[in-house]
VOBA-673499 format. One line per field, with one value per residue (C-alpha): residue in one letter; residue number from 1; x, y, z. Coordinates in pm, whole numbers, plus 50000, padded with zeros to 5 digits. Example, Ala and Ser with C-alpha at 12.3 -4.5 7.8 and 13.67 -1.06 7.14 Angstrom:
BEGIN
resn: (A | S)
resi: (1 | 2)
east: (51230 | 51367)
north: (49550 | 49894)
up: (50780 | 50714)
END
This chain:
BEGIN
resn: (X | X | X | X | X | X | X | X | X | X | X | X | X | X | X | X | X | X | X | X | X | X | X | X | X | X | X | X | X | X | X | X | X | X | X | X | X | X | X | X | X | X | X | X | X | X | X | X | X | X | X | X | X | X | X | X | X | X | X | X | X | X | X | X | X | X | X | X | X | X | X | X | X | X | X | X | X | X | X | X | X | X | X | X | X | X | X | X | X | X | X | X | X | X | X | X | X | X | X | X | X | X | X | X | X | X | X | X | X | X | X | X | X | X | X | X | X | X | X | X | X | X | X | X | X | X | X | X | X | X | X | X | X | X | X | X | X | X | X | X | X | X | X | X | X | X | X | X | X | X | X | X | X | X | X | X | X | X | X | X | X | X | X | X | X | X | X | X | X | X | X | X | X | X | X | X | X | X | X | X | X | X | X | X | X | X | X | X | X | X | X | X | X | X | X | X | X | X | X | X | X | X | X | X | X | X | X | X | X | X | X | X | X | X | X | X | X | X | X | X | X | X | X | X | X | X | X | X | X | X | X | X | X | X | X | X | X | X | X | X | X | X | X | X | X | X | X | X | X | X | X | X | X | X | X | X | X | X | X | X | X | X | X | X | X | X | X | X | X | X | X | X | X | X | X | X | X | X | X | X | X | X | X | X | X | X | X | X | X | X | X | X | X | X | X | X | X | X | X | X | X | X | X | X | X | X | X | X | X | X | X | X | X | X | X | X | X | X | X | X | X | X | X | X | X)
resi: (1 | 2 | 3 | 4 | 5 | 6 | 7 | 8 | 9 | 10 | 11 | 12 | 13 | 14 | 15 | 16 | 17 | 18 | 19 | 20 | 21 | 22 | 23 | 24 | 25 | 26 | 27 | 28 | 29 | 30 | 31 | 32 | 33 | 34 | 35 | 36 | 37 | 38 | 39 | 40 | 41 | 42 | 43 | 44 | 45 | 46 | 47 | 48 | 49 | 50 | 51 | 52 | 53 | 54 | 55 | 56 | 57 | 58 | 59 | 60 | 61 | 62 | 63 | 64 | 65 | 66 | 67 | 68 | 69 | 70 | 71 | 72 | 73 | 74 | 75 | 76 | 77 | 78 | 79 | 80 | 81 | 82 | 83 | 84 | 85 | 86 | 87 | 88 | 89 | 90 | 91 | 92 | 93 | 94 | 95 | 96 | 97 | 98 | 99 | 100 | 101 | 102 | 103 | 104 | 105 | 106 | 107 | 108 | 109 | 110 | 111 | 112 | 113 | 114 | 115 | 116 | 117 | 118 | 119 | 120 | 121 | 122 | 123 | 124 | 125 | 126 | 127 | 128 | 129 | 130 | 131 | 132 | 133 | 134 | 135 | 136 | 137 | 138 | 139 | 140 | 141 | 142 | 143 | 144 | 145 | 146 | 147 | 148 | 149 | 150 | 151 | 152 | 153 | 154 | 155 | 156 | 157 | 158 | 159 | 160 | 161 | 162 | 163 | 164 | 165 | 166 | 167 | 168 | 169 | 170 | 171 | 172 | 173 | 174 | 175 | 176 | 177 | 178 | 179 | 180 | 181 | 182 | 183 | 184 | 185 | 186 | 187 | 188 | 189 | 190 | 191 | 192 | 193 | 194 | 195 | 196 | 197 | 198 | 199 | 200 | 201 | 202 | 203 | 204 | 205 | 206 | 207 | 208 | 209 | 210 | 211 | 212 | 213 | 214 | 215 | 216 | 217 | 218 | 219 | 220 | 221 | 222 | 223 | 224 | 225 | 226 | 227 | 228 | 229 | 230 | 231 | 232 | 233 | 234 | 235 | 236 | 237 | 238 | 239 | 240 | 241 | 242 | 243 | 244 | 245 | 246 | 247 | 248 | 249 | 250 | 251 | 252 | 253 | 254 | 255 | 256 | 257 | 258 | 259 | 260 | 261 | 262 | 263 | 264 | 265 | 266 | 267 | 268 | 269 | 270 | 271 | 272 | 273 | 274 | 275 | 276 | 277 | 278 | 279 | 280 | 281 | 282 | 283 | 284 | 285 | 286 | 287 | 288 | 289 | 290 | 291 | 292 | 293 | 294 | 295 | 296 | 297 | 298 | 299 | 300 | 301 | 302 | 303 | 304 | 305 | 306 | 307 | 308 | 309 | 310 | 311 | 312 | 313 | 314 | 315 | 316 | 317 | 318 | 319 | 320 | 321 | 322 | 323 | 324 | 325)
east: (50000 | 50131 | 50243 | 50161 | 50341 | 50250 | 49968 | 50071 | 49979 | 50169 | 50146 | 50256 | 50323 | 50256 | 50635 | 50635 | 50733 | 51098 | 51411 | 51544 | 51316 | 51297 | 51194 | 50915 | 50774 | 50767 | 50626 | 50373 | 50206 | 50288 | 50050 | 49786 | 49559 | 49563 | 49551 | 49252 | 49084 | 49168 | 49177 | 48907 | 49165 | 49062 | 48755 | 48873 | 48626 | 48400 | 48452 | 48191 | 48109 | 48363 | 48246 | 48271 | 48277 | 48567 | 48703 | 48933 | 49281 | 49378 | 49796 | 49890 | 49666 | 49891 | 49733 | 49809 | 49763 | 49816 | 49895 | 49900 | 49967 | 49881 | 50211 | 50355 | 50350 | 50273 | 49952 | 49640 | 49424 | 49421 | 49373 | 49434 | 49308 | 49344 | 49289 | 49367 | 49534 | 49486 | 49708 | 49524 | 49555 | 49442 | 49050 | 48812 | 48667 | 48960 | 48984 | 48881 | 49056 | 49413 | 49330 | 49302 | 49651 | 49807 | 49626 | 49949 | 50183 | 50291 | 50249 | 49977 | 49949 | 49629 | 49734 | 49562 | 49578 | 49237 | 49415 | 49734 | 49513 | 49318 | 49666 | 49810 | 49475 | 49465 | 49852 | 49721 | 50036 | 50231 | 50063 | 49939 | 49703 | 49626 | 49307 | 49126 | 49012 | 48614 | 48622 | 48251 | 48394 | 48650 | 48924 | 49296 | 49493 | 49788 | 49962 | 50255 | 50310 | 50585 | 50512 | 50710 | 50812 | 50815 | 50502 | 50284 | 50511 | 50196 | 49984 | 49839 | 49919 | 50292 | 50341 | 50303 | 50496 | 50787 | 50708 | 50678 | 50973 | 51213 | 51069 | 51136 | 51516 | 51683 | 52064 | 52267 | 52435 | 52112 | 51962 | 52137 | 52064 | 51703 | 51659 | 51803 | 51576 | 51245 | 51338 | 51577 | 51616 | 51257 | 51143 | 51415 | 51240 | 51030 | 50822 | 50799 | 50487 | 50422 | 50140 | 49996 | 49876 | 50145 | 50094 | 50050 | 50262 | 50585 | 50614 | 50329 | 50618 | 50866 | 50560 | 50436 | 50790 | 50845 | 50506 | 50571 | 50943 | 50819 | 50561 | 50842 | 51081 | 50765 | 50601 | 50999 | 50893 | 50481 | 50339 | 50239 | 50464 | 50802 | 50699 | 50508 | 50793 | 51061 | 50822 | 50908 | 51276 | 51365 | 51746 | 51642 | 51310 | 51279 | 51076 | 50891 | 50915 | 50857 | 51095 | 51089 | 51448 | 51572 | 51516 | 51863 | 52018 | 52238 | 52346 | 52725 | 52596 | 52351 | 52148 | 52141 | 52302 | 51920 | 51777 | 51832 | 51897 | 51652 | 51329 | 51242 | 50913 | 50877 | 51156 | 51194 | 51327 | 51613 | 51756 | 51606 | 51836 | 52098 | 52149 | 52068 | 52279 | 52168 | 51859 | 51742 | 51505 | 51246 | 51026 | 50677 | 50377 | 50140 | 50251 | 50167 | 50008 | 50279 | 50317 | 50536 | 50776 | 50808 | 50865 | 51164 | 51145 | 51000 | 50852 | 51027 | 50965 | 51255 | 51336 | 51528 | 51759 | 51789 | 51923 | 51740 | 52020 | 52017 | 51637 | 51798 | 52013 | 51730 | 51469 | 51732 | 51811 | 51414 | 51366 | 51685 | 51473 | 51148 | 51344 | 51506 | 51291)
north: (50000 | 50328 | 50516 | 50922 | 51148 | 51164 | 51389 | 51733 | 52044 | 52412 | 52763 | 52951 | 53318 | 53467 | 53590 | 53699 | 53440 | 53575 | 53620 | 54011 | 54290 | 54441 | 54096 | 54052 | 54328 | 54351 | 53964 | 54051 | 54330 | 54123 | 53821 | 54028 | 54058 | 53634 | 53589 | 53855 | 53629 | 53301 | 53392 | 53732 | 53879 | 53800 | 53646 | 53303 | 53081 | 52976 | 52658 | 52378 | 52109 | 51804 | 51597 | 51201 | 51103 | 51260 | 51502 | 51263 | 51106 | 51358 | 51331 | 51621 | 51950 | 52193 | 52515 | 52886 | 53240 | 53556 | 53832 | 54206 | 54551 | 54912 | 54986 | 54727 | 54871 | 54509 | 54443 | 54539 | 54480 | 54463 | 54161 | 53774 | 53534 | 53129 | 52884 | 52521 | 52393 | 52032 | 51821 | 51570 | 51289 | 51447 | 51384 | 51479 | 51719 | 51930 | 52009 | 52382 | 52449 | 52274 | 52387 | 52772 | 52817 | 52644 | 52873 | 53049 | 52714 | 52744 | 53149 | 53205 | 52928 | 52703 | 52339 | 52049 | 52161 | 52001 | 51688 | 51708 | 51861 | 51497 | 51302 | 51524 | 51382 | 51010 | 50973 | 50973 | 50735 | 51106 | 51442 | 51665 | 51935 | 52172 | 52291 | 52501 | 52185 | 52122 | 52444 | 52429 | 52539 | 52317 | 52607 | 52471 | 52689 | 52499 | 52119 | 51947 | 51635 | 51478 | 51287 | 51095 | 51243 | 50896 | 50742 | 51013 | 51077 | 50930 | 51206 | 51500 | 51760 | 51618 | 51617 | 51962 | 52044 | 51897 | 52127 | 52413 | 52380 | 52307 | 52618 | 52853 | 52712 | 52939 | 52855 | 52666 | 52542 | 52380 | 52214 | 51852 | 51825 | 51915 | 51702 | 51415 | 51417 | 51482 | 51182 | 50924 | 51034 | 51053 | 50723 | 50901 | 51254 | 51379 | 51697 | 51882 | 52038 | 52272 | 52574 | 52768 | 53059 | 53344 | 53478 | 53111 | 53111 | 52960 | 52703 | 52527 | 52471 | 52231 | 51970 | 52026 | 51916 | 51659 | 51482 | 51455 | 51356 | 51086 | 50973 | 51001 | 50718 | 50521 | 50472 | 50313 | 50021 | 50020 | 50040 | 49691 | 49637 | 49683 | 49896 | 50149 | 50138 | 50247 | 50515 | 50705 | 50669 | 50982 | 51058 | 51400 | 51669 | 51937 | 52202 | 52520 | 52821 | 53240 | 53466 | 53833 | 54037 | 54330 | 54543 | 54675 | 54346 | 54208 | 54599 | 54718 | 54953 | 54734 | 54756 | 55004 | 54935 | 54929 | 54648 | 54357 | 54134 | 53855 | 53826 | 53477 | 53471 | 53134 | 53096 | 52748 | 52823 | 52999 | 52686 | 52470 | 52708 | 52729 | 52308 | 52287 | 52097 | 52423 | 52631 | 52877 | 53150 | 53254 | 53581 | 53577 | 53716 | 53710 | 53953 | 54111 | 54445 | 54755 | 54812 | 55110 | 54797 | 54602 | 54940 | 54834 | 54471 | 54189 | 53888 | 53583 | 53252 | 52973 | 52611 | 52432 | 52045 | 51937 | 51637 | 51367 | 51331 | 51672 | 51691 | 51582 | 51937 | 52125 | 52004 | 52070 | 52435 | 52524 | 52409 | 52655 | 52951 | 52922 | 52852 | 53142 | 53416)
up: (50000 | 49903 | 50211 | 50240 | 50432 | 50820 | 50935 | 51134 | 51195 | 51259 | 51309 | 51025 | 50947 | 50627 | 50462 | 50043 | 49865 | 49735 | 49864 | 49843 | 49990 | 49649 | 49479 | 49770 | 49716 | 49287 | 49306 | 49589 | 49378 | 49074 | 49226 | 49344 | 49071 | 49035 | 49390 | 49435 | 49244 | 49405 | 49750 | 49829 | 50057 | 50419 | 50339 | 50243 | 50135 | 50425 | 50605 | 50582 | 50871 | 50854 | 50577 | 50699 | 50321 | 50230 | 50005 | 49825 | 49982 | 50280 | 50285 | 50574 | 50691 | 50802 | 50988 | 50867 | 51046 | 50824 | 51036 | 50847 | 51008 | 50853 | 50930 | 50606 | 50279 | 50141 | 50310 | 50200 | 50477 | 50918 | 51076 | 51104 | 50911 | 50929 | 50748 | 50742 | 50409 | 50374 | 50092 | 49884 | 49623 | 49274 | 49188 | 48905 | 49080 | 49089 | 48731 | 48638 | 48992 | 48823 | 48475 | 48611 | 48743 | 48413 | 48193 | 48087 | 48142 | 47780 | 47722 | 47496 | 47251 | 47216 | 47304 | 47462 | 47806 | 47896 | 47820 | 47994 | 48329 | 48267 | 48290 | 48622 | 48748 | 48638 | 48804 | 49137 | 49317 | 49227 | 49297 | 49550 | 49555 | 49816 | 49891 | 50271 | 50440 | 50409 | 50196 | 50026 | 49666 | 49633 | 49560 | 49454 | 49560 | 49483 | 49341 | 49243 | 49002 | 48806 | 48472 | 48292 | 47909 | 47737 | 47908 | 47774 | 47436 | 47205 | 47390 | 47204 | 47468 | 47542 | 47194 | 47205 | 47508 | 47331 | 47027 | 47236 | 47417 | 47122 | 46979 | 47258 | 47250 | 47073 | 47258 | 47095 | 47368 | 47476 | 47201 | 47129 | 47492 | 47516 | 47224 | 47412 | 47664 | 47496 | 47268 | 47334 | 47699 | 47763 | 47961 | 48261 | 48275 | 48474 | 48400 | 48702 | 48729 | 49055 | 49018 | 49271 | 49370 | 49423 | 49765 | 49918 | 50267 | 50193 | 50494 | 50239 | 50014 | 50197 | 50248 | 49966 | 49767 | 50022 | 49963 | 49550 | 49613 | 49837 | 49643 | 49359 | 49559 | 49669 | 49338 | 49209 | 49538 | 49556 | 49247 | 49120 | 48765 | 48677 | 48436 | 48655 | 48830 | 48629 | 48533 | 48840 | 48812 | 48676 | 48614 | 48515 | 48571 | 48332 | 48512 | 48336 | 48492 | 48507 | 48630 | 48566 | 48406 | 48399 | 48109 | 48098 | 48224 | 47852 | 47831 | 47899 | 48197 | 48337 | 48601 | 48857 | 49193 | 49390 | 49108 | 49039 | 48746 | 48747 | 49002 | 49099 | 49112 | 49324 | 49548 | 49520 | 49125 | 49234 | 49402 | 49068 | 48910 | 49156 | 49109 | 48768 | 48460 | 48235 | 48169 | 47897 | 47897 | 47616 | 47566 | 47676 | 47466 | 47796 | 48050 | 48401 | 48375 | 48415 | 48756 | 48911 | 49042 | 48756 | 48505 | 48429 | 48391 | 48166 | 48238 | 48064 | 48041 | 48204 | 48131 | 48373 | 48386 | 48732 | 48769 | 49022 | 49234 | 49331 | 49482 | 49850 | 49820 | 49735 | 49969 | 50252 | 50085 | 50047 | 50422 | 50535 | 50325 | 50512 | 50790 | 50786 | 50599)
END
């Protein structure tokens, strides 16, 4: 029987989810318009009674307490709010909920994304989403899965993952080896899919990696073939990504002393990047609406190798960050 991580709960305190001041503050006004939407400021979606059916496989619920002061230029409103985020096993149900936060995966181009949202949710030995416990609309507000590159190959919307990401490669450095392992290469890699709403509290984020790179190493021993199996021994995850760059930032003269180069917009991608074999990034047609922070940067798109053997490092180096921050 598969085994799921081990129930807890803990007090957590809301922190922006990048690293530099600056950074926290361009990506918190950068989210807000997506997470307006997804999570109605301190009225998060009303709790229901404990339902003794179920609301699919319950892995951890871990509780959270946003506390805001007038005195922070980030917040937008007084107050605490709490709210208990509970991890599940992917269902049906949480479809549109997925679907929404990958509506910009890959930029602007129509591809089957209905169809690769129906595999994230068939592949339920891998995957986690995260949702307010006994919430009455069913929100996601956030999941993670990996799936394997050659086991879906024959698959209309992998097909044109692979497509879309040998398009956006325009370094040569990079290609031979992004060829490699969307082809012959594929049966080892893992796509690393992790979406979520932006201004999610980041101690979410070390359970919520830990639970899909468990359920990574337990799929290689529980699931029932040899075949399933091997389908969750990646050697490699390639991982698709946002980050936002300064305008000025391939110029002699740069940028200025007070900005920086490159904004991770999920800290978690600056330690992908950090370990990575090599990465690329690619211009966006989407992009954020012009804020006074982000005047003098661009949003750009980001394709990252990590090898498998480094997920250890960076679960131990996201854990030091919210540890820390």
């Amino acid at each position: 029987m598969p085994r799921k991580p081990v129930r807890h709960r803990r007090l957590m305190k809301y922190q922006p989810l990048t690293f530099s001041p600056f950074a926290r503050q361009v990506a918190w006004v950068a989210s807000s318009c997506m997470s307006n939407r997804q999570m109605h400021g301190p009225d998060l979606p009303k709790k229901s009674q404990p339902n003794s059916s179920g609301n699919g496989s319950r892995k951890n619920t871990l509780k959270v307490k946003n506390e805001h002061s007038e005195s922070s230029d980030e917040e937008e409103f007084d107050g605490t709010v709490q709210a208990d985020f509970a991890f599940f096993d992917p269902k049906p149900d949480d479809f549109h909920g997925v679907k929404t936060l990958l509506q910009t995966y890959l930029d602007d181009i129509e591809w089957d994304l209905s169809g690769f949202v129906d595999l994230i949710l068939e592949q339920t030995t891998v995957g986690t989403v995260v949702k307010i416990e006994d919430d009455e609309d069913n929100g996601i507000f956030a999941f993670a899965t990996a799936l394997n590159l050659g086991r879906y190959k024959d698959h209309k919307c992998f097909m044109e993952v692979k497509e879309f990401l040998l398009k956006v490669s325009q370094e040569k450095d990079v290609i031979d080896d992004l060829r490699s392992l969307l082809g012959k290469e594929a049966e080892s890699v893992g796509l690393l899919v992790s979406q979520r709403v932006m201004n999610l509290p980041p101690q979410l984020l070390p359970p919520l990696y830990d639970a899909l790179f468990d359920e990574v190493s337990w799929a290689t021993e529980d699931e029932p073939t040899e075949d399933l199996r091997n389908f969750f021994r990646f050697k490699f995850y390639i991982i698709v990504s946002k980050v936002y760059k300064h305008k000025n930032a391939h110029q002699k003269k740069g940028t200025s002393a007070s900005d920086e180069e490159i904004i991770f917009i999920k800290p978690e991608d600056e330690i992908f990047h950090e370990l990575s074999s090599w990465s690329f990034e690619f211009s966006l047609h989407t992009q954020q609406l012009a804020t006074h922070e982000l005047r003098d940067y661009r949003q750009m798109g980001l394709v990252m190798v990590v090898k498998a053997d480094k997920i250890p490092a960076f679960r131990q180096q996201l854990k030091s960050f919210v540890e820390g921050s």
